[in-house]
C-alpha positions in Angstrom: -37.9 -58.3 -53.1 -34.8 -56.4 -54.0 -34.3 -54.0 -56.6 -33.0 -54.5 -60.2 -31.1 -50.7 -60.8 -31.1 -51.0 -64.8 -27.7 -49.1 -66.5 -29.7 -48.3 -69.5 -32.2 -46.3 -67.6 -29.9 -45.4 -64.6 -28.2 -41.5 -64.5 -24.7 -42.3 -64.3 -22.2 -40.9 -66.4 -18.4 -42.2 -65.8 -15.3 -40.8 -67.2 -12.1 -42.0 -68.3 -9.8 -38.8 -66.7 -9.3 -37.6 -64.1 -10.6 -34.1 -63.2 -8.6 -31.8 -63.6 -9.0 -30.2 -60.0 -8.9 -33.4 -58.2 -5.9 -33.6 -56.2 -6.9 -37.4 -53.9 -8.2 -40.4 -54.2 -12.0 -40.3 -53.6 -12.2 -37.5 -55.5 -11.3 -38.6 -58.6 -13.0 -41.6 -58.2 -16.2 -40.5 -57.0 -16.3 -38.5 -59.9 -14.9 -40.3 -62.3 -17.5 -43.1 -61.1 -20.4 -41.1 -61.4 -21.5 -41.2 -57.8 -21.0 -37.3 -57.1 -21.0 -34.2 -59.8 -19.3 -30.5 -58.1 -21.8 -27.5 -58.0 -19.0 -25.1 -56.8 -15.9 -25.1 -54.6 -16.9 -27.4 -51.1 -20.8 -27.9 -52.6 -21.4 -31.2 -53.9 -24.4 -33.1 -55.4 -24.8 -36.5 -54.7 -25.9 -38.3 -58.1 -28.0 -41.7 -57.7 -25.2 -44.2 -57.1 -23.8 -42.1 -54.3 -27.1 -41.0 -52.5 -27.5 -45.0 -52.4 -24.2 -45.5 -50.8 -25.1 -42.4 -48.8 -28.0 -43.9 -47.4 -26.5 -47.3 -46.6 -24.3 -45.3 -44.3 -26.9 -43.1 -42.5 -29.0 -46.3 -42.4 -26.3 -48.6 -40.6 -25.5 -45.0 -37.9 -29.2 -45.3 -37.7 -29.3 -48.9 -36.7 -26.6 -48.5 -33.8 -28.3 -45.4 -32.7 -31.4 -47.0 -32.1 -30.0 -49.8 -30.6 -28.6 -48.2 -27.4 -31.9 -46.3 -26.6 -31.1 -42.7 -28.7 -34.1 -41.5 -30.3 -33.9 -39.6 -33.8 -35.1 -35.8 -34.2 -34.8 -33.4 -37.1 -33.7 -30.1 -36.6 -33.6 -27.4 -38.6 -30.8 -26.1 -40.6 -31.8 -22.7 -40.8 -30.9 -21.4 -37.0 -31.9 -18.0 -34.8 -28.7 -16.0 -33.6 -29.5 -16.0 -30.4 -28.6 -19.2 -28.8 -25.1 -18.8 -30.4 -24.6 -15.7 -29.3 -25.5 -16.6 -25.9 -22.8 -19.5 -25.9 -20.4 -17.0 -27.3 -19.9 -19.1 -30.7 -21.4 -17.1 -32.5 -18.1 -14.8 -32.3 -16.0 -17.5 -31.5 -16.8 -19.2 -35.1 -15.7 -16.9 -37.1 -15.6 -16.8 -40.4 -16.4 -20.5 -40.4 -20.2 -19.1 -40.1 -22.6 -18.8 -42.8 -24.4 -15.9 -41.8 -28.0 -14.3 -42.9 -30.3 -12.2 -42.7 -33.9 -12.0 -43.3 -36.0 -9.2 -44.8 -37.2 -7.5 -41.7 -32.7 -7.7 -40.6 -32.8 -10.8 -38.1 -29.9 -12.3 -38.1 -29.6 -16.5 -38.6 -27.1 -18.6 -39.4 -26.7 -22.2 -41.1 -25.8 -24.8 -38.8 -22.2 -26.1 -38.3 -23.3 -27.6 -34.7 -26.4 -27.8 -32.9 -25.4 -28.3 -29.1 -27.5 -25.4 -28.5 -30.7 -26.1 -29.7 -31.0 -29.5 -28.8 -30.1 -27.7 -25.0 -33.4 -25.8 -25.8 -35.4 -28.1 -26.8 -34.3 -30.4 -24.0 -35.2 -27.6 -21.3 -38.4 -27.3 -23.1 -39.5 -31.0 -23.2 -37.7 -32.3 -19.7 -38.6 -31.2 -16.5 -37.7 -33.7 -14.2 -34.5 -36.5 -13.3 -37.7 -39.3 -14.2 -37.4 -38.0 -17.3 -33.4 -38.3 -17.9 -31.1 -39.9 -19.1 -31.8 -39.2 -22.7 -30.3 -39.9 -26.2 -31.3 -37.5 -28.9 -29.7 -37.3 -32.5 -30.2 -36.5 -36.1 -28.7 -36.8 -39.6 -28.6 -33.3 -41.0 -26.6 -30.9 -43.5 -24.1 -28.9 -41.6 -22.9 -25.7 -43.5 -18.9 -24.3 -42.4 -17.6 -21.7 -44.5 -14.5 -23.4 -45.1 -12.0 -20.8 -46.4 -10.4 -23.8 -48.8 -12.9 -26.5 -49.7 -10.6 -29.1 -50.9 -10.7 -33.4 -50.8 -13.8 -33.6 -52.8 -16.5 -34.5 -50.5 -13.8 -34.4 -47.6 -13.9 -30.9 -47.5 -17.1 -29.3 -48.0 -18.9 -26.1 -47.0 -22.2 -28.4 -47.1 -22.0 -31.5 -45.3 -24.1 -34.4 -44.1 -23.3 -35.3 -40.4 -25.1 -37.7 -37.1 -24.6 -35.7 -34.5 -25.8 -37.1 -30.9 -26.7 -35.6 -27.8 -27.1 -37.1 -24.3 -28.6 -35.6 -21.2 -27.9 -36.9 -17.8 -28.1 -36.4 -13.7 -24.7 -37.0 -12.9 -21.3 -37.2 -14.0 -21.8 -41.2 -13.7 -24.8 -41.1 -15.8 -22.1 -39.3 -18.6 -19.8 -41.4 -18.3 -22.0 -44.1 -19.0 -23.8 -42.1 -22.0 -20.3 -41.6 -23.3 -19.5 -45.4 -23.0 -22.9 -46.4 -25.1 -21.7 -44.0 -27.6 -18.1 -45.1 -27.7 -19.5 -48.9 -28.3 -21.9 -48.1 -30.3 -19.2 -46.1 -32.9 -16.8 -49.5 -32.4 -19.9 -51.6 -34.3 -20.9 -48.8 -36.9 -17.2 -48.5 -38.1 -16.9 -52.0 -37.9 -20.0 -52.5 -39.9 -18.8 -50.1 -42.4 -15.7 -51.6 -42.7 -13.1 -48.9 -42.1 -9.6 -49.2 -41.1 -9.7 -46.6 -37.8 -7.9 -45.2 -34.8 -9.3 -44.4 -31.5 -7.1 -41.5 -30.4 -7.1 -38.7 -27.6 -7.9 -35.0 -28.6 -9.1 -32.0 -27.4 -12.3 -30.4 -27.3 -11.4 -26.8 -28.8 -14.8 -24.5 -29.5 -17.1 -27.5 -28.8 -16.1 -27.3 -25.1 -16.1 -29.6 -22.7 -13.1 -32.4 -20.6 -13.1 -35.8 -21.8 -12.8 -36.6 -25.7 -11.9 -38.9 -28.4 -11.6 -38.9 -32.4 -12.0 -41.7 -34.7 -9.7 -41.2 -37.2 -9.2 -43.4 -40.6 -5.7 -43.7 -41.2 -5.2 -42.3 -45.2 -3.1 -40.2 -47.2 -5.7 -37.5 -48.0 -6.3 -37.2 -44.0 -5.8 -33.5 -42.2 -5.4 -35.0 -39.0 -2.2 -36.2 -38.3 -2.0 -38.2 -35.6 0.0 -40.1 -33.6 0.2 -44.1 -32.9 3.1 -45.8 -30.5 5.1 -48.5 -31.3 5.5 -50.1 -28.1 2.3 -49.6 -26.4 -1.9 -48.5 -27.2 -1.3 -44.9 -27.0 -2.7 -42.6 -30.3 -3.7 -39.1 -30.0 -4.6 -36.3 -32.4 -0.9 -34.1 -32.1 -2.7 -31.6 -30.5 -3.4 -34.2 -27.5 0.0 -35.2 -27.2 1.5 -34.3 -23.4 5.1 -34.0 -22.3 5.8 -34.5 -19.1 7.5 -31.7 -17.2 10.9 -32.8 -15.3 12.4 -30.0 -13.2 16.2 -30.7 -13.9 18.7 -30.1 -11.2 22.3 -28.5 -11.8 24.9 -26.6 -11.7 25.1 -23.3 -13.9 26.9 -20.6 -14.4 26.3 -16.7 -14.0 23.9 -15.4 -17.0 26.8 -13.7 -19.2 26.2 -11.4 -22.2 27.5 -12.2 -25.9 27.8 -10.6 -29.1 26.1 -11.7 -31.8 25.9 -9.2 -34.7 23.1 -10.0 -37.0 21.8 -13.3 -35.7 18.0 -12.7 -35.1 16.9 -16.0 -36.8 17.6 -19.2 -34.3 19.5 -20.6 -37.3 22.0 -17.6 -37.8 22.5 -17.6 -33.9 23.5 -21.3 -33.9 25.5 -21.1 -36.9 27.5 -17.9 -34.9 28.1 -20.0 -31.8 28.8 -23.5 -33.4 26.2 -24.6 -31.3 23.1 -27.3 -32.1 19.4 -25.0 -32.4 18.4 -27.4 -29.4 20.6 -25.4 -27.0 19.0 -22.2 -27.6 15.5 -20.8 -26.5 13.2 -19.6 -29.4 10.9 -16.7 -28.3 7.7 -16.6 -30.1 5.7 -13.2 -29.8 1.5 -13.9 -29.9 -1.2 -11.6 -29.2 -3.8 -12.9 -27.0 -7.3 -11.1 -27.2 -4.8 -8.1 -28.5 -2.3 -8.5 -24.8 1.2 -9.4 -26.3 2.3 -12.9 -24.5 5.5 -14.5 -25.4 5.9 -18.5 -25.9 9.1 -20.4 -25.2 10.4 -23.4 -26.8 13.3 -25.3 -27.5 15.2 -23.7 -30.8 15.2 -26.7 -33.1 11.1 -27.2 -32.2 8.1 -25.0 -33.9 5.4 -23.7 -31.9 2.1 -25.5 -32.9 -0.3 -22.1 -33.0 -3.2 -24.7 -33.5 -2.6 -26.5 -30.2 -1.5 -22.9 -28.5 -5.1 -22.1 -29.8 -7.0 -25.2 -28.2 -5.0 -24.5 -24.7 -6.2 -20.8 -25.2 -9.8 -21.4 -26.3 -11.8 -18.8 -27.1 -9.5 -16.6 -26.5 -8.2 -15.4 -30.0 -4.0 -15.8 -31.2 -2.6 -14.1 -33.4 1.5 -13.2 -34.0 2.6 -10.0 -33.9 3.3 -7.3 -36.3 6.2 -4.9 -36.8 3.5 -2.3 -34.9 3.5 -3.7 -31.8 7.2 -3.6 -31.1 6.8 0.4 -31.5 6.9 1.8 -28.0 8.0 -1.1 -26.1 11.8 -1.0 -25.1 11.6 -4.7 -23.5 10.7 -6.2 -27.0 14.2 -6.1 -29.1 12.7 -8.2 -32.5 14.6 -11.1 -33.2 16.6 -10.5 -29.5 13.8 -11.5 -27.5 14.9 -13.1 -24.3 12.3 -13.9 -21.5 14.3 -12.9 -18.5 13.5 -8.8 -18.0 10.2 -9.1 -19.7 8.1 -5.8 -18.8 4.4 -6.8 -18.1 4.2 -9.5 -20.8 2.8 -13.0 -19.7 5.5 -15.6 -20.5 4.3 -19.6 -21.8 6.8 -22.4 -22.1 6.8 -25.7 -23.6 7.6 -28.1 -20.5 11.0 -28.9 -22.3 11.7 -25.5 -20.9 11.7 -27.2 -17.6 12.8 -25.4 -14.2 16.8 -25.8 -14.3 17.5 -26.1 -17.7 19.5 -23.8 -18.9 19.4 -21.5 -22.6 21.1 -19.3 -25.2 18.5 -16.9 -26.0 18.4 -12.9 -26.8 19.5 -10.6 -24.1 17.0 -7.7 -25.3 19.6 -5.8 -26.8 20.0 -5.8 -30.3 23.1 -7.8 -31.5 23.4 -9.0 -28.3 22.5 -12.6 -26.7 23.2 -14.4 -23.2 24.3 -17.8 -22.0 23.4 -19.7 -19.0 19.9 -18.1 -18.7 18.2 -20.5 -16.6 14.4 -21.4 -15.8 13.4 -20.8 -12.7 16.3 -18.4 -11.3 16.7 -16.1 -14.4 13.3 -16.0 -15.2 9.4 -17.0 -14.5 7.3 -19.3 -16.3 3.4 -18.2 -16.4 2.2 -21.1 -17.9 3.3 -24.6 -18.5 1.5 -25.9 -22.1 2.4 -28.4 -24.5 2.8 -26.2 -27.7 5.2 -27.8 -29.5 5.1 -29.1 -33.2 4.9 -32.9 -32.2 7.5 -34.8 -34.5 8.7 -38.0 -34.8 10.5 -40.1 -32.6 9.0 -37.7 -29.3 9.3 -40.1 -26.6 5.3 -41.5 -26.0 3.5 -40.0 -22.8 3.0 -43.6 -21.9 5.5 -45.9 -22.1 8.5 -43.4 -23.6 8.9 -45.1 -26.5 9.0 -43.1 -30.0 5.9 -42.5 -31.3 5.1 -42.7 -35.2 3.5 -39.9 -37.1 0.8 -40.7 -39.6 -2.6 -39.0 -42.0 -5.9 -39.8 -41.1 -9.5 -38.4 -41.8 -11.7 -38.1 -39.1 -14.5 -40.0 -39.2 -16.2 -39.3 -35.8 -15.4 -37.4 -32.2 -17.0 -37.6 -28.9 -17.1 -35.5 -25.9 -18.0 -35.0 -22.5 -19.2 -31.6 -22.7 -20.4 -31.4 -19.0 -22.5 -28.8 -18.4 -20.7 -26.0 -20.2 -24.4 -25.7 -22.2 -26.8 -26.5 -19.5 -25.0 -23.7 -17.7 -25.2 -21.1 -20.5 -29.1 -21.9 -20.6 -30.3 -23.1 -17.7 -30.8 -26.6 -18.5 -32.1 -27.6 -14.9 -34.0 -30.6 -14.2 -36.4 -31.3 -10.8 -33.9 -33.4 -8.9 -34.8 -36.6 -6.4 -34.8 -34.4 -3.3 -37.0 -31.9 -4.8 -34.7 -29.1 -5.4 -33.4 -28.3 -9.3 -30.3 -30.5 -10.9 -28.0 -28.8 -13.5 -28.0 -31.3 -16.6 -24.8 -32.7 -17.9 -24.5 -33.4 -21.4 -22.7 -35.4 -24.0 -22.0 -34.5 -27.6 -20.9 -37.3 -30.5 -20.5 -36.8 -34.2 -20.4 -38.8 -36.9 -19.3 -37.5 -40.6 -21.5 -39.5 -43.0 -20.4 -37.9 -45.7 -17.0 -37.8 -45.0 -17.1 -41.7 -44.0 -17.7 -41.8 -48.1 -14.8 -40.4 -48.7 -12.8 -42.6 -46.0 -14.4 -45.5 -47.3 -13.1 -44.3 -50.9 -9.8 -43.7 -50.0 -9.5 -47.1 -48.0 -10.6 -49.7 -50.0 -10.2 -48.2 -53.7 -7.1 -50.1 -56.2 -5.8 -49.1 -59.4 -9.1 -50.0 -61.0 -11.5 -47.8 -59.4 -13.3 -48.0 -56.5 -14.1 -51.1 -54.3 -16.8 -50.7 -51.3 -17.7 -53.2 -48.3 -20.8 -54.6 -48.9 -23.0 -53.4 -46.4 -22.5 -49.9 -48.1 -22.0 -50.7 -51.6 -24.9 -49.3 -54.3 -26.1 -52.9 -55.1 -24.6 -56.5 -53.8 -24.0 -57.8 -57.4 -22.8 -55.8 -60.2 -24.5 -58.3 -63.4 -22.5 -57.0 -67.1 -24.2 -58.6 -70.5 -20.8 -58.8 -72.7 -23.3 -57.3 -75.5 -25.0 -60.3 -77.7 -29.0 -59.9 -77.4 -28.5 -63.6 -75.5 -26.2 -62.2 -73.1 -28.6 -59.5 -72.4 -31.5 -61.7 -71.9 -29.5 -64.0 -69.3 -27.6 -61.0 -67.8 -31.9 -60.0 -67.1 -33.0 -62.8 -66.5 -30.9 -63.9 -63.8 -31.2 -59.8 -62.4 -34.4 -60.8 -61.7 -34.3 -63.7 -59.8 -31.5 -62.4 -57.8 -33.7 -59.7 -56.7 -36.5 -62.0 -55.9 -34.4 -63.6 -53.6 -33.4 -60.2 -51.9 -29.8 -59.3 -53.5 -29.6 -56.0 -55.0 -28.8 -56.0 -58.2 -27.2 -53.4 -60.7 -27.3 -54.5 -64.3 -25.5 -53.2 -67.0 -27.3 -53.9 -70.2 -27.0 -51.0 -72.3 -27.1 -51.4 -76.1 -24.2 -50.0 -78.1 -21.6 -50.2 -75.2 -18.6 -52.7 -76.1 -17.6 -55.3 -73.6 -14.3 -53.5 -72.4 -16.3 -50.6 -71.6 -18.5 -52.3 -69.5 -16.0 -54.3 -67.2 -14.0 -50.8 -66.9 -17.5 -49.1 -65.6 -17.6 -52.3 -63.4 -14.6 -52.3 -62.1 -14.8 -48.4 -61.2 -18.1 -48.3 -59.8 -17.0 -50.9 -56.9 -19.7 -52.9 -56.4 -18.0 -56.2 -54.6 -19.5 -59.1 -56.9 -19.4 -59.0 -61.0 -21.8 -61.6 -62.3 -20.7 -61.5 -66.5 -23.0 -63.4 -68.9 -20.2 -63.9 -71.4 -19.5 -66.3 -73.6 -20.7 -69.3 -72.4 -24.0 -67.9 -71.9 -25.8 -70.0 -74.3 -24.7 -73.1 -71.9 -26.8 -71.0 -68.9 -22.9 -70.5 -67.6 -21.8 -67.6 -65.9 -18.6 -65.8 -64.8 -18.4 -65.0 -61.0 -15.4 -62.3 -60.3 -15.0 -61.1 -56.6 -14.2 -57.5 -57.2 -11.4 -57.0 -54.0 -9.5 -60.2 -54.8 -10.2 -60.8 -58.5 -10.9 -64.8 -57.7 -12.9 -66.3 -60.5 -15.5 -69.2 -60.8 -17.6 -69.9 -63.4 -21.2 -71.3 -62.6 -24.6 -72.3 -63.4 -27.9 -69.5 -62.9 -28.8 -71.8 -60.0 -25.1 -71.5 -58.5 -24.9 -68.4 -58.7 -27.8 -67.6 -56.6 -27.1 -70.0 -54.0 -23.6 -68.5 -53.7 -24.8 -65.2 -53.7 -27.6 -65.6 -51.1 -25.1 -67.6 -48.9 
């Protein structure tokens, strides 16, 4: 037997406005609905109506978990230093780390990832390949000290998560870990009934080769991502590759030109009536505090969030007016890479061997023509750092690509054995001798998949959630007489008996219009009304998505319900 979630007796509060901080979609709904109340900037709490929808989440990851063999643990939030520290995370975090101590000054920290622990625990428990492969996962909080919580529950320093781990032999026992997982994500998206991507990315601070997002294409996404055209290929933009095509021709001798105040790309092309794409922009980093200098086309941006991920953990950072003190070769604003003293040179592979560039002649006023890679000057590094835009020809089929918003929903990587490494993780292998472990991590953002879910489906009425994650299956509204009340009851109960869920709206003193508004914005995807023709033992059937309409009998409706 189901339960009947009375209105009258139920904690929910909706409101007509907006509030007045909510910038997207779920969040003003969510609020406005009465499903989650703000504690302070990124910390949420989740009111009845949303811990239900909450749970119908975690309980369909929970399902698919269980289903390819992954067993459920619970770790604690509250985590010692010193595994972090010994991955190097513990610096390489940052400030995204909620730090503390305790009274006799050990340091902990609150969980944003827990790759090391479960290693621990793994080495701990597992001692031989008989024991392997296993599955291990957990829904937990996460805490990130986000420096601008924003997105309502998008965004938050406090966060509910699945993350996954496996542990196996060899790299074929990964791969197939990885595949489980992959599937597994497929049907729990499915089930959930989001619109998503499956796209290429990087693994950045998590570590590791092989990896993948899920991303749910939406306004109020951060990711931006990108999908071709003409062929499957989708990537995060920080996965995006350009091939590198040495060009072969003919060029003339570098020669010198004056070019009195031009240290901006667009000043210099303006001076030579030439197009930004002819000249070579020269951005200056610091890299663990050693100046490096990045090349790319003039009319392209450098991405300093991919240059970070090809970096990784290395730290970037641009340079300051201070660093150009003492150094000759460094002209600001005249950069050019050929004559560079001691200063490790990246190029975008647009910058390919043979092409040719306008760029600063390390003299001030003063840039040179015909400066070509490969005979004028050395590139240290190849790396795609470019701000992808669009119409960049796909990596696939050369096609160009589209650019669109997305919220990630879920990632998975093949970490390898980047953490078995860092502690050991060694198993007693077939031949008797130890076997380094090799591990998978996967993650899965329950909370945020609330907020994808909200941004998704919602209309102009409010919200409107799939029914395997909506707070009740039927959403039953007495139009106010006591005789609508008592049928609007009566028939909640014998839905229930029968399994639906119900959520019944039969509070006293609330007019009619005020109750199909609440209905309407609270999302559930059937309205049952006991309206007019209640007296008859008639009701109104309304199918919240399409608005389709059918009146029927008490019987009806719980055989078309139950179908």
């Amino acid at each position: 037997m189901a339960q009947v979630q009375r209105m009258s007796r139920l904690m929910v509060k909706t409101l007509r406005d907006d509030p007045a901080d909510a910038e997207t979609l779920n969040h003003k709904l969510l609020v406005r609905a009465g499903y989650v109340r703000r504690n302070a900037a990124g910390i949420w709490t989740w009111l009845p109506l949303g811990k239900k929808v909450l749970d119908n989440i975690s309980r369909v990851v929970r399902e698919e978990m269980d289903a390819i063999g992954a067993q459920e643990v619970l770790l604690p939030a509250l985590l010692p230093k010193e595994p972090y520290e010994a991955s190097a995370r513990w610096e390489e975090y940052g400030d995204l780390l909620f730090r503390l101590k305790d009274r006799k000054g050990a340091e902990y920290l609150l969980g944003p990832t827990h790759e090391e622990i479960f290693t621990l625990i793994v080495k701990d428990q597992v001692a031989s390949y008989k024991d392997l492969p296993v599955m291990l996962y957990q829904i937990q909080t996460k805490y990130r000290d986000e420096a601008r919580p924003r997105a309502g529950v998008l965004r938050g320093r406090e966060f509910q998560m699945k993350d996954s781990y496996s542990f196996d032999i060899t790299d074929e026992g990964l791969a197939e870990s990885y595949r489980l997982h992959r599937e597994a994500y497929q049907k729990i998206f499915a089930r959930l009934g989001l619109d998503y991507r499956i796209v290429s990315a990087v693994s950045g601070a998590m570590g590791g080769s092989a990896s993948e997002e899920f991303l749910a294409p939406a306004p109020a996404g951060e990711d931006t991502f990108v999908d071709c055209p003409a062929c499957d290929y989708a990537a995060n933009t920080e996965a995006v590759t350009f091939k590198l095509t040495p060009v072969s021709a003919e060029h003339g001798a570098v020669e010198e030109l004056a070019t009195p105040d031009t240290p901006t790309i667009e000043t210099l092309a303006e001076h030579l009536g030439v197009p930004a794409s002819a000249t070579l922009k020269n951005l200056l980093v610091k890299v663990d505090g050693e100046i490096v200098a990045v090349g790319v086309p003039g009319d392209r941006e450098v991405d300093l969030g991919k240059l970070g991920e090809h970096l990784a953990p290395a730290v970037v950072e641009l340079v300051t007016a201070e660093d150009f003190e003492g150094r000759a070769d460094l002209v600001r604003g005249y950069v050019g890479p050929q004559g560079l003293e001691k200063v490790r040179y990246i190029a975008d592979p647009r910058v390919a061997p043979g092409t040719a560039w306008i760029t600063g002649a390390n003299k001030v006023d003063t840039h040179a023509k015909n400066v070509v890679a490969g005979r004028d000057f050395e590139v240290d590094d190849y790396l795609d750092v470019v701000v992808v835009e669009e119409g960049d020809p796909c990596p696939k089929c050369g096609a160009g690509l589209k650019l669109d918003r997305a919220i990630e929903i879920g990632h998975i990587f093949q970490l390898g054995r980047k953490y078995a490494d860092t502690f050991g993780l060694d198993v007693l292998g077939q031949q008797g001798k130890p076997v380094r472990v090799t591990m998978g991590s996967y993650g899965i953002g329950v909370s945020r998949a609330v907020a994808a879910l909200a941004e998704q489906s919602a209309d102009e009425q409010g919200l409107c959630w799939p029914k395997e994650i909506a707070p009740a299956d039927v959403h039953v509204v007495a139009a106010g007489k006591a005789l609508q009340t008592e049928l609007a009851l009566d028939v909640s109960e014998k839905l229930a008996a029968v399994g639906v869920r119900v959520l019944v709206d039969d509070r006293a003193g609330v007019s009619p219009g005020v109750k199909f508004t609440d209905a309407e914005l609270i999302g559930v995807p059937k309205i049952l009304v006991a309206g007019r023709r209640s007296a008859e033992g008639v009701l109104e059937l309304k199918d919240r998505r399409t608005g389709e309409r059918e009146e029927l009998t008490v019987e009806e409706a719980i055989a078309r319900l139950t179908a």
